[in-house]
N, CA, C and O atoms as a GROMACS GRO file, in nm:
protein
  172
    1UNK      N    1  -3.137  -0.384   5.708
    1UNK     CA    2  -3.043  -0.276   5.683
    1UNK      C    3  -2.905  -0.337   5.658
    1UNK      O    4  -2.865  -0.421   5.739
    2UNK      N    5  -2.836  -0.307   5.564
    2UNK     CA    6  -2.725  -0.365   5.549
    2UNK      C    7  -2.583  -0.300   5.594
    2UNK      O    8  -2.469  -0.335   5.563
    3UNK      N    9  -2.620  -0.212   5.662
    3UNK     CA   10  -2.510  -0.171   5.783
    3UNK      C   11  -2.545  -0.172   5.900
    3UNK      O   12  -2.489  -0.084   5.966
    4UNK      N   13  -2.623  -0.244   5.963
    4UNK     CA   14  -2.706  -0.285   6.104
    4UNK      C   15  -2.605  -0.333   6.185
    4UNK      O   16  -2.632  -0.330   6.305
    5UNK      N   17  -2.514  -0.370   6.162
    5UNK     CA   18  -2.390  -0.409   6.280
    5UNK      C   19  -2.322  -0.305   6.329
    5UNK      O   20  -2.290  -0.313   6.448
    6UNK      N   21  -2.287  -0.194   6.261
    6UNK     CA   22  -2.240  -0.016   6.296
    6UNK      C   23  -2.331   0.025   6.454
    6UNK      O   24  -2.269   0.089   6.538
    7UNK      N   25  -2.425  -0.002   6.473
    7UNK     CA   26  -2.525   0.030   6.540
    7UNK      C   27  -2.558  -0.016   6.657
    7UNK      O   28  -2.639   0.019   6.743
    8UNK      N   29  -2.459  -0.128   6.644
    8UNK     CA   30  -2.495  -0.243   6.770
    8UNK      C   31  -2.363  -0.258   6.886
    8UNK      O   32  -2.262  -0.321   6.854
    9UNK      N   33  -2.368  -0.232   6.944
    9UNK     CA   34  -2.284  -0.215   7.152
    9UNK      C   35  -2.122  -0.293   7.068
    9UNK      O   36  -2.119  -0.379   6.981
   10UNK      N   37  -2.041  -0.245   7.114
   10UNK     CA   38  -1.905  -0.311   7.031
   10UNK      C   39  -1.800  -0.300   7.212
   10UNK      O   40  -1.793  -0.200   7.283
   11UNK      N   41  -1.740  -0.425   7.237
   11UNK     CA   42  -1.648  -0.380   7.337
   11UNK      C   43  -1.519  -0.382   7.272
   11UNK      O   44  -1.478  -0.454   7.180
   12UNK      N   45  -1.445  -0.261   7.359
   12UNK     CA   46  -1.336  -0.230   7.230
   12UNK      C   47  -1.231  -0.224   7.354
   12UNK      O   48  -1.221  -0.120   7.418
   13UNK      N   49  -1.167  -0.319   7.381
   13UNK     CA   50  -1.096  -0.329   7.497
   13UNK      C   51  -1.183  -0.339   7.646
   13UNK      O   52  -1.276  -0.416   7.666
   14UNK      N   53  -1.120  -0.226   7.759
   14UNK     CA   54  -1.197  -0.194   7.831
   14UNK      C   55  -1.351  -0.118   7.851
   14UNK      O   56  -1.438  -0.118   7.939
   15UNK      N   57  -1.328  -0.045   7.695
   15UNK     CA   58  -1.449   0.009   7.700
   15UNK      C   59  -1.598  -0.012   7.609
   15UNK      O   60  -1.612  -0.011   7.487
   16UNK      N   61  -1.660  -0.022   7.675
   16UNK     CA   62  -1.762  -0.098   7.604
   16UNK      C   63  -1.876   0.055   7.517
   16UNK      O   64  -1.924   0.146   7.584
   17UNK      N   65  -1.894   0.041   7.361
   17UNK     CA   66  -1.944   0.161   7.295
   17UNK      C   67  -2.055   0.116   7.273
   17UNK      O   68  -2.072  -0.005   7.256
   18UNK      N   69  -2.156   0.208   7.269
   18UNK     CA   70  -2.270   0.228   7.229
   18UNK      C   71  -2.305   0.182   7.098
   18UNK      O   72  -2.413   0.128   7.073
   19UNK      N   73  -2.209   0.205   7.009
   19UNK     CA   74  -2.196   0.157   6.851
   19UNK      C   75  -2.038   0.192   6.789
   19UNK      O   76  -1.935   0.229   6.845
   20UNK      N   77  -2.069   0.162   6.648
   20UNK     CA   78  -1.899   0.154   6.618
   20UNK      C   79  -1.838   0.241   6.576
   20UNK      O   80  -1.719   0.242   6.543
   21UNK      N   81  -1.946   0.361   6.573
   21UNK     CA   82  -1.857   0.493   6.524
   21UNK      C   83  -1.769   0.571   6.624
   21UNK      O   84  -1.817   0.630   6.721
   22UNK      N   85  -1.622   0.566   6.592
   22UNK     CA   86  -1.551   0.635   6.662
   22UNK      C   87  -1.462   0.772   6.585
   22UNK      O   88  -1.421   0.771   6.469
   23UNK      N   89  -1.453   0.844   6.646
   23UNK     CA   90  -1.313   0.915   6.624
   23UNK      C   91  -1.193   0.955   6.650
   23UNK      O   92  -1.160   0.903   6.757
   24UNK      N   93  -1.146   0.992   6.626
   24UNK     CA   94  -0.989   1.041   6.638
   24UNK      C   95  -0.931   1.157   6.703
   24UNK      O   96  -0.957   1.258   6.639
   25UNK      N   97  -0.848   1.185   6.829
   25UNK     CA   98  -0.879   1.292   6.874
   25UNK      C   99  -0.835   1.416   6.807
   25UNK      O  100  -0.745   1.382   6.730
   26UNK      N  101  -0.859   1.564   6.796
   26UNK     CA  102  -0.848   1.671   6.723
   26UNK      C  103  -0.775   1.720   6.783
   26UNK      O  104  -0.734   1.802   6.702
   27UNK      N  105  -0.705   1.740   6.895
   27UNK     CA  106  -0.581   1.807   6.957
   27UNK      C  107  -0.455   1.906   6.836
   27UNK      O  108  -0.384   2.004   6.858
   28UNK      N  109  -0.475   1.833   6.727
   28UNK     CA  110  -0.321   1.883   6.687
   28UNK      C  111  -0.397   2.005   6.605
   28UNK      O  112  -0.322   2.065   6.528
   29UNK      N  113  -0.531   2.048   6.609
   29UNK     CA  114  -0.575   2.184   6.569
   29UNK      C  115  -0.560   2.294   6.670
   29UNK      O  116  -0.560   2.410   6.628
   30UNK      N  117  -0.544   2.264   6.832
   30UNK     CA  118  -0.535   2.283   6.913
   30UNK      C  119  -0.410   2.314   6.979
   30UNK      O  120  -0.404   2.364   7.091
   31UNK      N  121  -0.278   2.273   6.885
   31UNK     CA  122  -0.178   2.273   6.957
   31UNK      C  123  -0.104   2.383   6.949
   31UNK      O  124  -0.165   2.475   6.893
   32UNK      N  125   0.060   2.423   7.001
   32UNK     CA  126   0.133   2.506   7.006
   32UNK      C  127   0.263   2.476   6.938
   32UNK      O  128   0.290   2.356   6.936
   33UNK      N  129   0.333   2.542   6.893
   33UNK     CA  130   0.446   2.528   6.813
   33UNK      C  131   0.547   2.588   6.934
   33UNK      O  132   0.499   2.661   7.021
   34UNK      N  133   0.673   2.555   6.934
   34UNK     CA  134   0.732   2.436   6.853
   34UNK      C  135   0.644   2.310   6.922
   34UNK      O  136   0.559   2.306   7.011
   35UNK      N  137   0.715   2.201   6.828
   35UNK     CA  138   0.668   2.060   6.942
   35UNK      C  139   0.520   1.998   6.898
   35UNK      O  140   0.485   1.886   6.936
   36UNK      N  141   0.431   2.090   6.808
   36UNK     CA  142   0.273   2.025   6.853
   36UNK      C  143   0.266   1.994   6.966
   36UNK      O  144   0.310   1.882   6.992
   37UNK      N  145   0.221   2.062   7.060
   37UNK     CA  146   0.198   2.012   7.248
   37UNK      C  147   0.035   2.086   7.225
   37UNK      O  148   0.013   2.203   7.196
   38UNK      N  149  -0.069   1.973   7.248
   38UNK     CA  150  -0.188   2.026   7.300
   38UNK      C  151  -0.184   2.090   7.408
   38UNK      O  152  -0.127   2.059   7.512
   39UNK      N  153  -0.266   2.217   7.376
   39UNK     CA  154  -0.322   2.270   7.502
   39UNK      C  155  -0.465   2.373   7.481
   39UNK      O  156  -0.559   2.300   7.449
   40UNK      N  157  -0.488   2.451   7.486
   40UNK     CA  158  -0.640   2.527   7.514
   40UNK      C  159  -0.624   2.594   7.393
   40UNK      O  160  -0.524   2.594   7.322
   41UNK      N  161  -0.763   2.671   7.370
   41UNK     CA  162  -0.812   2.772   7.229
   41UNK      C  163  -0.807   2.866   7.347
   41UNK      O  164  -0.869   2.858   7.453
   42UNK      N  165  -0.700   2.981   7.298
   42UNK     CA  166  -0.738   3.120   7.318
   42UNK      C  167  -0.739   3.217   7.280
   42UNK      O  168  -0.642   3.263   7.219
   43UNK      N  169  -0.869   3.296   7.305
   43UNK     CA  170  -0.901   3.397   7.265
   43UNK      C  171  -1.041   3.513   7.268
   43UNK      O  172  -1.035   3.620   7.207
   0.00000   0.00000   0.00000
């Protein structure tokens, strides 16, 4: 497979991943105006 390294245990600082797919956190869909300040979905 020629992306077989994606797949394989990666330590990424302190934390050691399962594989190399990460993401990015989504908070700023989440946030409040003014400021962008995360906080909860309500409704």
């Amino acid at each position: 497979m020629k992306y077989n390294q994606l797949f394989q245990p990666y330590q990424l600082g302190e934390n050691q991943l399962e594989n190399r797919f990460v993401m990015a956190p989504m908070t700023r869909s989440r946030s409040t105006q003014p400021g962008d300040i995360p906080g909860t979905v309500k409704g």
